[in-house]
C-alpha positions in Angstrom: 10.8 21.9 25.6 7.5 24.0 25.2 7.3 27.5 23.2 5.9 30.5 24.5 2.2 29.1 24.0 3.1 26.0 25.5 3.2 23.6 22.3 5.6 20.9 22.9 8.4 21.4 20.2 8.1 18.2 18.7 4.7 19.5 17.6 5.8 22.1 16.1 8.6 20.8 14.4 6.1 17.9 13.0 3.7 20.7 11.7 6.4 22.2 9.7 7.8 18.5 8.3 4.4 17.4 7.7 3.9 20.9 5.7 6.8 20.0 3.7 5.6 16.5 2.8 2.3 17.5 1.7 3.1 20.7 -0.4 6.2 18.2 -2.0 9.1 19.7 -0.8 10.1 16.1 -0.5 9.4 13.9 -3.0 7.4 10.4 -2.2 10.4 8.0 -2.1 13.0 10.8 -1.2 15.2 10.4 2.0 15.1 13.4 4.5 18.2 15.3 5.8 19.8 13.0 8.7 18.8 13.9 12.3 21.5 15.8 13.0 21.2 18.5 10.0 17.3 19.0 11.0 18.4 19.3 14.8 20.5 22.4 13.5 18.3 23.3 11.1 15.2 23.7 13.7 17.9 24.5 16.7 16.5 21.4 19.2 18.0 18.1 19.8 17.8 15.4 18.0 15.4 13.3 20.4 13.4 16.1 19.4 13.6 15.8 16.0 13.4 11.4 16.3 10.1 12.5 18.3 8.6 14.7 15.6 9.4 12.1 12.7 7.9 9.3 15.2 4.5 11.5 14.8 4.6 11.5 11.2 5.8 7.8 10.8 2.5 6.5 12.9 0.3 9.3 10.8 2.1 6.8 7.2 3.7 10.1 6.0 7.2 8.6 6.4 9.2 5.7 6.6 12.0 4.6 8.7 14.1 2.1 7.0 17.0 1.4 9.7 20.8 2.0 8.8 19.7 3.7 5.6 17.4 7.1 7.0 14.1 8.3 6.8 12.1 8.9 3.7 8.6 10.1 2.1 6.4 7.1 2.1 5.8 6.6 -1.8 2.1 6.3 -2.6 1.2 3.3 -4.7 -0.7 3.4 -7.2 -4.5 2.3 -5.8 -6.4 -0.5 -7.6 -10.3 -1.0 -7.4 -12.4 -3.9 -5.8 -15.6 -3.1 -7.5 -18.7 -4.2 -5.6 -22.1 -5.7 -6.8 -21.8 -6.8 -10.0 -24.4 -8.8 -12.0 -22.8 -12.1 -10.6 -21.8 -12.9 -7.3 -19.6 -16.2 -7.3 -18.6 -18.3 -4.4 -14.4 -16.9 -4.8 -13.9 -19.3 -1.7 -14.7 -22.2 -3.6 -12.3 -25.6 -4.2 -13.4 -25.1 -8.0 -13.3 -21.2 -7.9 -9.9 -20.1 -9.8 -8.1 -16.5 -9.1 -6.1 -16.4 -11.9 -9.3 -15.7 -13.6 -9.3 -12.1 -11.7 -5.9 -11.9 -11.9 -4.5 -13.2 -8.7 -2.8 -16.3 -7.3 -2.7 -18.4 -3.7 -0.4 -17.3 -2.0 0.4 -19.1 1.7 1.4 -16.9 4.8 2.8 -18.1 7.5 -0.2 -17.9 9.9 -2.1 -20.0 6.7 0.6 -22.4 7.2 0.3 -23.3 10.9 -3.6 -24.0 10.1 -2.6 -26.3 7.5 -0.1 -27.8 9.4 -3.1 -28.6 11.7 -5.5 -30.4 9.2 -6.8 -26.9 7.4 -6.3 -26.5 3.8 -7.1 -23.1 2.1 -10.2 -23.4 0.6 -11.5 -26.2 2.2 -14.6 -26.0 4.7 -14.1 -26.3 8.5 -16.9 -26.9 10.8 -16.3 -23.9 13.4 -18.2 -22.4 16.3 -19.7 -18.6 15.2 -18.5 -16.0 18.3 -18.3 -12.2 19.0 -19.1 -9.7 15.6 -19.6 -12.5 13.1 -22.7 -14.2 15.2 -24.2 -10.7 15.5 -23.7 -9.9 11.5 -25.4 -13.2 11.0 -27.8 -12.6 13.5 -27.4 -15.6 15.7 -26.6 -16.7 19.2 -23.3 -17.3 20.0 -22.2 -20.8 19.7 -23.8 -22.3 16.3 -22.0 -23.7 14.0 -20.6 -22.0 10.9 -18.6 -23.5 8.0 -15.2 -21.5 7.9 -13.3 -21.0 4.8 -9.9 -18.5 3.9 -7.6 -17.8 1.1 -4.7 -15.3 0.7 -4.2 -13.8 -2.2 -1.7 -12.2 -4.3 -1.9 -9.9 -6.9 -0.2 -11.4 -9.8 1.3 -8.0 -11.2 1.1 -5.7 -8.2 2.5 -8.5 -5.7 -0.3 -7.0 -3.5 -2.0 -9.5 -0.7 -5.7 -9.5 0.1 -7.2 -12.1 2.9 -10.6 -13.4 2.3 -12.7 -15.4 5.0 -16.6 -16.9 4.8 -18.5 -17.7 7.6 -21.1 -19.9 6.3 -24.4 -21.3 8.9 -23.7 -24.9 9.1 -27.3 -26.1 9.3 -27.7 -24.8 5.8 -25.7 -27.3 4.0 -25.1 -30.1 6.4 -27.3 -32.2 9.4 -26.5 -31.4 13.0 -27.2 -33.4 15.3 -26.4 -33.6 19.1 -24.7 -30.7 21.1 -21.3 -29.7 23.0 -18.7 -33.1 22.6 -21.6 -35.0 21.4 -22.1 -33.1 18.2 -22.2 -34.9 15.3 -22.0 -33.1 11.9 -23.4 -34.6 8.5 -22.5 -33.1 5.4 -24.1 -34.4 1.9 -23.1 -30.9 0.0 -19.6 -30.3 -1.2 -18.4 -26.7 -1.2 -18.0 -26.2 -4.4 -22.0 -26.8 -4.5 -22.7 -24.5 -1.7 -24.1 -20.9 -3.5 -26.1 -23.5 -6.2 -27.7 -25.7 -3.2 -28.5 -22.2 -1.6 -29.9 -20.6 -4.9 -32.2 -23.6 -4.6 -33.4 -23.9 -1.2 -33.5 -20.5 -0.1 -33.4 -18.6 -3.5 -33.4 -16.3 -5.1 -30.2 -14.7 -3.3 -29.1 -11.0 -2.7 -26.4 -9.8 -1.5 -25.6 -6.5 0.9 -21.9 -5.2 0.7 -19.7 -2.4 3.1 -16.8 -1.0 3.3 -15.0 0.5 6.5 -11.2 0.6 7.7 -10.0 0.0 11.1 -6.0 -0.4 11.9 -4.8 -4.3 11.8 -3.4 -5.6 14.7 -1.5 -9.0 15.4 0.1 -11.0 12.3 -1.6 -9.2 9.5 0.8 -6.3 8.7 3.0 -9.4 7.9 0.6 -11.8 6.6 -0.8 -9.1 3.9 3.0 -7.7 3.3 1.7 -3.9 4.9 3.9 -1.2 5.8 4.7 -1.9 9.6 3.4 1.3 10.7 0.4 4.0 9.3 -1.6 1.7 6.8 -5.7 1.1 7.7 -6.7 -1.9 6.8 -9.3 -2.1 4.2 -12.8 -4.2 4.6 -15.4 -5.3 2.2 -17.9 -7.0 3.8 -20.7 -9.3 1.9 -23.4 -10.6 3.7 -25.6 -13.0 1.6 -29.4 -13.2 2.7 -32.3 -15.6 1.6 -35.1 -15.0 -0.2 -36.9 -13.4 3.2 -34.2 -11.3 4.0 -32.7 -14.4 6.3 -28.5 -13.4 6.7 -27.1 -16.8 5.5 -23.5 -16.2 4.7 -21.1 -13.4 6.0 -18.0 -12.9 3.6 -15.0 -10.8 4.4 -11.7 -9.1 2.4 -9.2 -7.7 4.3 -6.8 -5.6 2.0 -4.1 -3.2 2.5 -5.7 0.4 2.3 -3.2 2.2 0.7 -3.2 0.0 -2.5 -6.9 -0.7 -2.6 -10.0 1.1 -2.7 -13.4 0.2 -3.1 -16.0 1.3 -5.4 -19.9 0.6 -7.0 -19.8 -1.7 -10.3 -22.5 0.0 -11.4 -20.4 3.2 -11.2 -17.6 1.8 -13.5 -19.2 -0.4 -16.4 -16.0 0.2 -18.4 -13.6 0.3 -15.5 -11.0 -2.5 -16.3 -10.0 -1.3 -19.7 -6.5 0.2 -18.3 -5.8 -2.8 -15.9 -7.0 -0.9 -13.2 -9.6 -3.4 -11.1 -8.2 -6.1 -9.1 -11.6 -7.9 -7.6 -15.3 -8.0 -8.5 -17.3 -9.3 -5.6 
């Protein structure tokens, strides 16, 4: 059904919802009249009206929780991962504790299949760089990297964040051989990784960005994200030597509507009211 101008109704009825929402005609949190009062209310059907809070759902205005109704999507209070202070430490280390920051390990079930296959969080595993991470690093496609996750949760917020490292192999082990024949030689243990680095290809700096792109696959449920309208929120670290050489690419994944990302330099006193979840 189309109006006079040929807008579908749907449209229009999501328009005037959406309006609603935003101007807090319905409070974050508060349920919307059922279906049938809005179909009488707006004089349409109710597939009409399921189709105009279907639009708003996927735009994370509203949520649908089945056998209960539809409600304002409350807006959680957003904490800060503040970016480039004076010390950049290895938080993927075997050594490196999160309780420190405020946050615990927390194992998803995707973490647990790894595991189940040999792959401890926090331990280094040899794996072959493909796709966006060898172009980031700046390499073919096909060396080695040293791989390393966590997850994450917030110990007071119960919020999860993912973090991943993809580490060049041939800067802390001896590689030898190629394809089935490879052999990998590793005197450096990964808690020694960032000091062997500072070392060899010191001193070390650090370029960090931000972007959001919608998750896909297991991580709405691995990071505990509303099923439908949440961006997912990246910080990306790149580490580079001494002559500008990428050496190690670092990524967060975080749920975008509890997180936000900001300059340290920008907030020197931020943390006083509890405020910043991560420095990286």
């Amino acid at each position: 059904m189309t109006d006079e101008k040929g807008t579908a109704r749907w449209r229009i009825i999501a328009d005037l919802l959406r309006s609603d929402v935003v101007q807090d005609h319905y409070q974050p949190g508060q349920a919307l009249p059922g279906e049938a009062f809005l179909a009488s209310e707006y004089a349409t059907s109710r597939p009409t009206i399921r189709k105009a809070i279907a639009q708003l759902v996927g735009e994370g205005l509203l949520t649908v929780a089945h056998g209960r109704g539809t409600f304002v999507r409350p807006t959680p209070d957003r904490r800060l991962i503040l970016m480039g202070g004076s010390e950049r430490e290895d938080l993927l280390s075997p050594t490196y504790d999160p309780a420190k920051q405020g946050w615990e390990h927390v194992t998803v079930a995707s973490e647990a299949e790894r595991t189940a296959g040999g792959v401890t969080p926090n331990s280094a595993l040899f794996m072959i760089i493909e796709g966006s991470k060898a172009d980031v690093l700046g390499v073919r496609r096909g060396r080695m990297s040293v791989y390393r996750y966590a997850y994450w949760q917030h110990t007071k917020t119960r919020a999860r964040i993912h973090l991943c490292s993809y580490l060049l192999a041939d800067q802390v082990a001896t590689i030898t051989g190629e394809g089935r024949g490879m052999e990998i030689d590793s005197e450096i243990e990964p808690e020694d990784y960032y000091a062997h680095l500072e070392r060899t290809h010191g001193p070390l700096r650090w370029i960090t960005s931000v972007h959001t792109q919608m998750p896909y696959g297991e991580t709405y449920e691995d990071l505990n994200m509303e099923p439908i309208g949440t961006p997912l929120l990246l910080v990306r670290r790149l580490m580079l030597s001494k002559d500008g050489r990428p050496l190690e690419f670092t990524e967060i994944e975080a749920p975008g509507d509890r997180f936000e990302a900001a300059a340290a330099s920008e907030h020197d006193q931020a943390g006083s009211d509890g405020q910043v979840s991560l420095r990286v």
